[in-house]
C-alpha positions in Angstrom: -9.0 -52.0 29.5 -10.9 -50.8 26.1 -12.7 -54.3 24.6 -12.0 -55.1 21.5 -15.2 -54.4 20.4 -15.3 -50.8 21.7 -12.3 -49.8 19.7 -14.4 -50.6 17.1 -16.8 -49.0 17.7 -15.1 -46.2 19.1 -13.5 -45.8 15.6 -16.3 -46.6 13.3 -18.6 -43.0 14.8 -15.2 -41.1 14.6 -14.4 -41.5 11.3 -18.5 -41.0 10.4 -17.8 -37.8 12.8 -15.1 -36.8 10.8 -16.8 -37.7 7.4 -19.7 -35.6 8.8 -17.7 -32.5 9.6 -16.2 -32.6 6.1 -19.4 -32.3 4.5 -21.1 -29.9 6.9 -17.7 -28.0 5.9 -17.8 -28.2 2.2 -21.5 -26.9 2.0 -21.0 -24.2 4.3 -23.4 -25.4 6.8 -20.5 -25.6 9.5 -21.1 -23.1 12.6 -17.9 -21.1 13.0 -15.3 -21.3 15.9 -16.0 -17.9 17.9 -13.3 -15.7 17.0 -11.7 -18.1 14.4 -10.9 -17.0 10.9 -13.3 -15.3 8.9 -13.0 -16.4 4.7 -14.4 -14.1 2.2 -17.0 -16.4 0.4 -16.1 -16.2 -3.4 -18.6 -16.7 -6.3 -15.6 -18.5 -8.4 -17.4 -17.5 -11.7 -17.4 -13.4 -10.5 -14.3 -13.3 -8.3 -13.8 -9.4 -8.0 -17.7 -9.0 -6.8 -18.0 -6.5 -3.9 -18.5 -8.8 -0.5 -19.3 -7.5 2.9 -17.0 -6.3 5.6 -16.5 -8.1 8.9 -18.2 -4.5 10.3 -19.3 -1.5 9.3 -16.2 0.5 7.7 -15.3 4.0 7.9 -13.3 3.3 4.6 -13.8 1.9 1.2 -11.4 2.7 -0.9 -7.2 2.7 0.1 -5.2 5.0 -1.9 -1.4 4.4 -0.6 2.0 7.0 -1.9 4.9 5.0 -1.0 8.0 7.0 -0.9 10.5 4.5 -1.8 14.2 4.8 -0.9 13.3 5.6 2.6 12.3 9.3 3.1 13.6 11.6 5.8 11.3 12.3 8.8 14.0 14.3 9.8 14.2 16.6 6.5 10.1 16.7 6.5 7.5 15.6 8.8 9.5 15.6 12.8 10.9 18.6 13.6 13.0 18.4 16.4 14.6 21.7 17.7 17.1 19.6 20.1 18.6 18.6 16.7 18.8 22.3 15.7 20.8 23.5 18.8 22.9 20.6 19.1 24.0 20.9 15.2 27.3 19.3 14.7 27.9 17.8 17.7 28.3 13.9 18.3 25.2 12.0 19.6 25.0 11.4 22.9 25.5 7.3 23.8 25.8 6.8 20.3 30.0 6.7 20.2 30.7 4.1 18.0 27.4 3.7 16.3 27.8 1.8 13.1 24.6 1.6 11.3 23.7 0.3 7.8 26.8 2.2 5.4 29.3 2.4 8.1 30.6 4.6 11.2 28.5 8.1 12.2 29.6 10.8 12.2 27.6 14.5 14.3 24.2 15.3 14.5 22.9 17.6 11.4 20.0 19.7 11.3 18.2 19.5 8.3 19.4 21.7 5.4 15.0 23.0 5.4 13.7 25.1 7.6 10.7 24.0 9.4 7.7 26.2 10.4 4.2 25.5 11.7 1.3 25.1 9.3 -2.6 25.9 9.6 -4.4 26.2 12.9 -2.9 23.2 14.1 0.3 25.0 14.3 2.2 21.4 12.9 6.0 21.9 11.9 6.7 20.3 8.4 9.8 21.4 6.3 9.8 23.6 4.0 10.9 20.7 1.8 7.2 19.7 0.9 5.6 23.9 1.7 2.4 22.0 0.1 2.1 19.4 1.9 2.8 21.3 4.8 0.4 23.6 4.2 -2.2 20.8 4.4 -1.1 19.6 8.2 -4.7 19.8 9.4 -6.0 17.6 7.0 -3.6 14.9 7.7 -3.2 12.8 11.0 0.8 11.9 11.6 2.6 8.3 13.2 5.7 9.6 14.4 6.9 6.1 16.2 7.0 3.7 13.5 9.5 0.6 13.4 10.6 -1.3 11.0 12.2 -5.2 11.8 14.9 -4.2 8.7 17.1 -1.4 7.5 17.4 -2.9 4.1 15.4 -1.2 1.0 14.1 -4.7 -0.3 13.2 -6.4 2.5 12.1 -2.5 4.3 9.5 -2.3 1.4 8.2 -6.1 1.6 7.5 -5.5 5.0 5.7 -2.5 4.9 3.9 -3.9 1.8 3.4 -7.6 3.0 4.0 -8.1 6.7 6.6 -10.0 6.0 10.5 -9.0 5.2 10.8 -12.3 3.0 9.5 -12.5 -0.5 6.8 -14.7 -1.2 3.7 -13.1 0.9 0.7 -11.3 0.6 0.7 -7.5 -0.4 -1.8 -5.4 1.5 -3.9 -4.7 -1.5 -4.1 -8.4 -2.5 -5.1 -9.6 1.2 -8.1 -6.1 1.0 -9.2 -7.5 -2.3 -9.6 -11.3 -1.6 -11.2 -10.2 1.5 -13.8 -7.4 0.0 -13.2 -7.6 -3.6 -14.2 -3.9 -5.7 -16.6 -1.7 -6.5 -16.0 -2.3 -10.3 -16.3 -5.1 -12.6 -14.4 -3.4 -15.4 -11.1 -2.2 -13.8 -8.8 -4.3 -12.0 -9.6 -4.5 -8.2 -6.1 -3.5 -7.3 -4.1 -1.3 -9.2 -0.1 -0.7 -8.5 1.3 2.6 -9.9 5.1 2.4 -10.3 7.1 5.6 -10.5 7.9 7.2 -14.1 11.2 6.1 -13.4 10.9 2.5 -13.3 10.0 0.1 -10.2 10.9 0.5 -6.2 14.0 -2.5 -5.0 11.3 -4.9 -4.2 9.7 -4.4 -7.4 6.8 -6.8 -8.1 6.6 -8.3 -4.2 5.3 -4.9 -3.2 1.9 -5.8 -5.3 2.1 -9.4 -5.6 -0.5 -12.1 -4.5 1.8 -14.6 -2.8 0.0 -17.6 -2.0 -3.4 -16.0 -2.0 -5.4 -16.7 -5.6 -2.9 -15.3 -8.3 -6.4 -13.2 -9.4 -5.8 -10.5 -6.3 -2.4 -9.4 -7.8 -1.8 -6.0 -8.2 -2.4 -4.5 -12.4 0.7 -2.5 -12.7 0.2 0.3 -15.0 0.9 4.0 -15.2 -0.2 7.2 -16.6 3.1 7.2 -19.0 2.8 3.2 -19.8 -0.5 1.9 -20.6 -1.7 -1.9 -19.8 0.5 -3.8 -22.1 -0.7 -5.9 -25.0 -4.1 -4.3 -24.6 -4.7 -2.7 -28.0 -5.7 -4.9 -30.7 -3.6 -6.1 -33.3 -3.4 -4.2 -36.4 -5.7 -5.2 -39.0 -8.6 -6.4 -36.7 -11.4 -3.8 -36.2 -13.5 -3.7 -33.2 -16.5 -5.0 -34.4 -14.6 -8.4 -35.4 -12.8 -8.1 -31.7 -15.9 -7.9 -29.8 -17.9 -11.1 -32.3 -14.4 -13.3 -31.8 -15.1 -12.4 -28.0 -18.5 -13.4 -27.9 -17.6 -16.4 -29.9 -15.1 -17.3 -27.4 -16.8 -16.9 -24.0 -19.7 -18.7 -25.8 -17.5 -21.7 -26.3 -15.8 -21.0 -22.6 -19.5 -21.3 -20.9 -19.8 -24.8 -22.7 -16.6 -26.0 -22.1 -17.7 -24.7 -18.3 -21.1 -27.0 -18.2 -18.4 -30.0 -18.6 -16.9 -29.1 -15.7 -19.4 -28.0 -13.3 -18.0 -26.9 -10.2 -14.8 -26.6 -11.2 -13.7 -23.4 -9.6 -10.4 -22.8 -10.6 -11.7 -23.2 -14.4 -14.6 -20.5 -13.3 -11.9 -18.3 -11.8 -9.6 -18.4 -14.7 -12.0 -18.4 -17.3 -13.5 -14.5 -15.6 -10.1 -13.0 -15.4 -10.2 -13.4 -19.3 -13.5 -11.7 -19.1 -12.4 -9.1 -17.4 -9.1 -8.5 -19.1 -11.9 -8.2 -22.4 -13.5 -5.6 -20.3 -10.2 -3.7 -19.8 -9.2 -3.0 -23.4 -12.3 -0.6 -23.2 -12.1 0.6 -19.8 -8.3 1.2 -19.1 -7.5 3.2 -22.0 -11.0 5.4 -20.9 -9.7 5.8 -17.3 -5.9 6.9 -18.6 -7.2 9.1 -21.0 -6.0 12.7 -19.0 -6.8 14.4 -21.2 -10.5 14.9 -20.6 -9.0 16.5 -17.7 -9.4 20.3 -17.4 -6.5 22.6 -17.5 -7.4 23.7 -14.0 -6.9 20.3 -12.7 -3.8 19.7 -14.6 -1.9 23.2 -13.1 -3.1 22.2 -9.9 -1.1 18.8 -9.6 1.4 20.2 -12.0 1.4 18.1 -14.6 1.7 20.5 -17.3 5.3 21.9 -15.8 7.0 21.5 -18.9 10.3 22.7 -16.5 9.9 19.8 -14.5 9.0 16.5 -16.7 9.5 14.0 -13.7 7.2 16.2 -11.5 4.7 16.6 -14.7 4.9 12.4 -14.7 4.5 11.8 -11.3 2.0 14.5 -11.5 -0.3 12.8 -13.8 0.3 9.6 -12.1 -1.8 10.9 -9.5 -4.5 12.0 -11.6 -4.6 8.5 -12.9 -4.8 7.4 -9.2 -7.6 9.6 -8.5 -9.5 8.8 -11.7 -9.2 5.2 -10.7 -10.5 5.3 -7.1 -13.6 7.7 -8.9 -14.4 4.6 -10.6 -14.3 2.2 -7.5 -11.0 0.7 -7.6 -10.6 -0.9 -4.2 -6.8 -0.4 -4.0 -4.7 2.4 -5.6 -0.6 1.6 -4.8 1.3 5.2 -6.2 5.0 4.9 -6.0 7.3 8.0 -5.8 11.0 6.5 -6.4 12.1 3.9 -8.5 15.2 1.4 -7.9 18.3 2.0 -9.9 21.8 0.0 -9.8 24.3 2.1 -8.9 22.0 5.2 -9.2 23.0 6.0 -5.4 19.7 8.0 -4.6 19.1 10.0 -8.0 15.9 8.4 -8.3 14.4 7.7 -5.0 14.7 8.7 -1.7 18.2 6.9 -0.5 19.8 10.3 0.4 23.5 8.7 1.4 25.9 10.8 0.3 24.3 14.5 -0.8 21.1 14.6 0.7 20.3 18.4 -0.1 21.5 17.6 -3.4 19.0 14.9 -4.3 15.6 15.6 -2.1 15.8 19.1 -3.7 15.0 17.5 -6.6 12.9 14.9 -5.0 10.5 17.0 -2.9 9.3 19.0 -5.4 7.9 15.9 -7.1 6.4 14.7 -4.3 4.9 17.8 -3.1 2.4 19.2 -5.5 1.4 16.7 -7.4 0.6 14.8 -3.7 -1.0 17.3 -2.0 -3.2 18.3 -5.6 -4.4 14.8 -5.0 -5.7 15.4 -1.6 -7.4 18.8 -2.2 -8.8 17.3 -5.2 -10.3 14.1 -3.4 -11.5 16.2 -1.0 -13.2 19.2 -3.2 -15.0 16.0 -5.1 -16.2 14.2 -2.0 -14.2 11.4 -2.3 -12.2 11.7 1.2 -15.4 10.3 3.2 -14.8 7.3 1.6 -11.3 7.2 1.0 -8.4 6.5 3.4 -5.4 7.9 1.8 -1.8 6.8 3.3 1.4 8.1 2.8 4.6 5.9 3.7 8.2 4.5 3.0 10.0 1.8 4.2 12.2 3.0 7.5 13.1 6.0 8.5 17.1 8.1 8.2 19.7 9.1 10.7 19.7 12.4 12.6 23.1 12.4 12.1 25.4 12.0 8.6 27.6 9.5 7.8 31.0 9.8 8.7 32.7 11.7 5.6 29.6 11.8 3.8 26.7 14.4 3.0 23.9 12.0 3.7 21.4 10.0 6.4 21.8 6.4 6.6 18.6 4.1 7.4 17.2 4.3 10.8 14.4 1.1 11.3 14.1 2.3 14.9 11.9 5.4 14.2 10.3 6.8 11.4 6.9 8.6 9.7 3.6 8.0 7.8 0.6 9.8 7.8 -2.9 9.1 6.8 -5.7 11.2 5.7 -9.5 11.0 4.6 -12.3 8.4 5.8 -12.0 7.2 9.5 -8.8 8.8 11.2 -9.0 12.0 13.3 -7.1 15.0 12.3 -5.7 17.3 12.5 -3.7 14.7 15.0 -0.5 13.6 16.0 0.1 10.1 17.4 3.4 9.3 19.0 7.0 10.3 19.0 11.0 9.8 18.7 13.7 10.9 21.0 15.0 14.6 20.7 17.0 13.6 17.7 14.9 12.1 15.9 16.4 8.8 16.2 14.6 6.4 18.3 11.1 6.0 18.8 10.1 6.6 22.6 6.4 7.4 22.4 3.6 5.0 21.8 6.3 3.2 19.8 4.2 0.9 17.1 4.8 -1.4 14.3 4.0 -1.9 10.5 1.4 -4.3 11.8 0.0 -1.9 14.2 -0.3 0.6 10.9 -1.7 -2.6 8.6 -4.0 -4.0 11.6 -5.6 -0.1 11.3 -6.0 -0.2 7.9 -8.2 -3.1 7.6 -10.0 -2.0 10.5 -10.8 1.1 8.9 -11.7 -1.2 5.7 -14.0 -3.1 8.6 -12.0 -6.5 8.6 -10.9 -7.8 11.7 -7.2 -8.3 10.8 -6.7 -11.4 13.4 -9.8 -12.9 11.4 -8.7 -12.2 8.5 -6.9 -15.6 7.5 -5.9 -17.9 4.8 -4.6 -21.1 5.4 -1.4 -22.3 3.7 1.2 -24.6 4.3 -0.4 -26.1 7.9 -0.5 -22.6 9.3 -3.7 -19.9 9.2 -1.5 -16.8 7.9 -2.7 -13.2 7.7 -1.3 -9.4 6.8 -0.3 -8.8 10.5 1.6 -12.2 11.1 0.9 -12.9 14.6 1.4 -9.7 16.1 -0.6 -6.2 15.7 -3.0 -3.8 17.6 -5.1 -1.4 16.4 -3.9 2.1 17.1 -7.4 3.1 18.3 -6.3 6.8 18.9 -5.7 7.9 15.6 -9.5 6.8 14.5 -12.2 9.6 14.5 -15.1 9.5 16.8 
């Protein structure tokens, strides 16, 4: 039996143990559990300084086109010539399929021809001819999955992790964890379509419950940071002495509080949102662009405004990386009640019909923006992604003109810094339907990402609610074959 005075005892070093850990914790002095979570350490009075990797990165900058609507591997990127020959006949095993809109009905070819591209010899549709005929510079996932065939919860998981709202976008987790390049831009910048905003809108660039700072800026090339110009009748020089004046006063108020890190955090943001009134307008400003540069994404094709606006989206994209933006979101497709596809990629009902208009914005304007990273050196640091949200049917619905979603198998590619082209990793069935080959998940895709970025996305962690959360949930594996040697 424990004496009385033992217990005592016993309890009086614990608590001093645990009093001791505490401390050792709070000052940093704390050795670290081997393979426990790794925390970015964050100056609270500079929190969008540069910080070091877990390891060396291939990458250091993320520039990510999300197709949202949920683009057609079957009208772009995965040819399948078993689709082809068996045109307009029913799937086999799939009698009876009801998927997200209703009953199926045949199997349909896709209304573009396909053909192979460079020395690669890669079939991509003639849908995006520009895109395709850049197939060796891209590496392609064939086998992704998605746990949803729903557009808002499709593009919160392939955002987040998560299909719920209320998590951590990829750029905000990349930016707590390595912060940017540039103290006068935002470290993460979201670029919504000319349109308006994908389903999901703000989740798809929001912090969750990471530091509200590592939110994504929205801004585009069309609609400039709002309230960001100074009010009429105030001259700059008066701006920038009230702005000295007040961060004056914001330091002393500081020396009050010392240590108060939220009151550091806050009190930078409205430094750097000072900064931006000078730098934002400077980066949007196209038109120190060259004519050259603007025929070459196409945004000076008067005969197609939405391709000109998406067009010079990208060129803001671009400009923003060049200045060391750590995370560059670009969205082609926006979300519209009852607009039943005509502005994003939700082909239903008459597919041809709206991705003829839709792939010609996407094409040249996208594939500008690689030739143009790549001409300026910028792909050796760069990872640039290209995804949507789940994939489409390989057949059409039944009395309709249109794919309906398909989670179970379905396209991205990545280019640039770190991944090996020209390569193709994985595969769906001979329709195009399931995948069957090295089948992997949007974590597999955002646990490559950050290792590209050098972070160890198990290690990666922040704790909230009484549970160490990350990106990649509790699942993920690198995809170590689509990395360069």
């Amino acid at each position: 039996m424990l004496h009385r005075r033992q217990l005592l005892l016993n309890t009086a070093c614990g608590l001093g143990g645990i009093a001791l850990t505490a401390l050792l914790q709070q000052q940093g002095l704390l050795a670290e559990e081997p393979g426990g979570p790794v925390r970015p350490e964050i100056d609270p009075g500079r929190p969008f300084a540069a910080r070091p990797p877990h390891f060396p990165p291939r990458a250091k900058n993320v520039l990510m086109i999300f197709c949202s609507g949920a683009c057609s591997q079957i009208d772009t990127f995965d040819y399948k010539p078993e689709l082809v020959k068996r045109h307009g006949q029913p799937m086999p095993g799939a009698e009876g399929l009801v998927t997200f809109q209703g009953k199926q009905g045949n199997l349909t070819r896709s209304p573009w021809e396909f053909r192979p591209r460079g020395e690669s010899g890669k079939q991509v549709s003639e849908l995006v001819p520009m895109l395709g005929e850049l197939a060796d510079e891209l590496c392609f996932i064939h086998s992704l999955t998605s746990k949803t065939n729903t557009h808002g919860p499709g593009e919160n998981f392939m955002s987040t992790g998560f299909t719920l709202d209320g998590f951590p976008s990829m750029g905000a987790w990349v930016t707590w964890a390595l912060g940017t390049e540039s103290q006068e831009l935002p470290a993460y910048v979201a670029i919504p379509d000319p349109r308006g905003t994908p389903q999901s809108s703000v989740n798809n660039w929001g912090p969750g419950f990471l530091p509200a700072a590592y939110q994504g800026t929205d801004f585009n090339a069309a609609q400039p940071l709002r309230n960001l110009t100074r009010p009429a009748g105030v001259d700059a020089d008066t701006d920038r002495r009230t702005r000295e004046f007040l961060q004056a006063l914001n330091q002393r108020h500081l020396r009050s509080f010392d240590g108060d890190t939220e009151m550091s955090a806050r009190i930078a943001s409205y430094e750097l949102a000072a900064k931006m009134q000078l730098s934002v307008p400077d980066v949007s400003n196209l038109a120190t662009e060259t004519a050259e540069t603007l025929r070459l994404y196409g945004a000076d094709d008067s005969q197609n405004p939405l391709k000109a606006a998406y067009a010079r989206n990208c060129i803001l994209a671009r400009r923003l990386v060049e200045q060391g933006v750590r995370f560059v979101q670009v969205f082609n497709g926006a979300y519209q009640t009852g607009g039943e596809g005509v502005s994003n990629w939700d082909g239903h009902k008459k597919l041809h019909e709206q991705y003829s208009k839709h792939g010609p914005v996407l094409d040249q304007p996208t594939a500008a923006l690689l030739r143009d990273l790549k001409r300026r050196g910028m792909l050796r640091d760069t990872l640039v992604i290209w995804c949507t949200e789940f994939g489409r049917m390989p057949t059409f619905q039944s009395g309709a003109s249109g794919r309906d979603h398909n989670p179970e198998g379905f396209t991205a590619w990545l280019a640039g810094a770190g991944v090996k082209t020209p390569f193709t990793y994985g595969a769906t069935d001979e329709f195009g339907y399931r995948a069957v080959e090295n089948v992997a998940s949007v974590h597999d895709l955002h646990a490559t990402i950050l290792h590209l970025l050098g972070l160890n996305h198990e290690r990666l962690t922040f704790y909230h609610n009484g549970l160490e959360r990350r990106l990649t949930n509790v699942h993920g594996d690198v995809i170590r074959d689509v990395l360069a040697s």
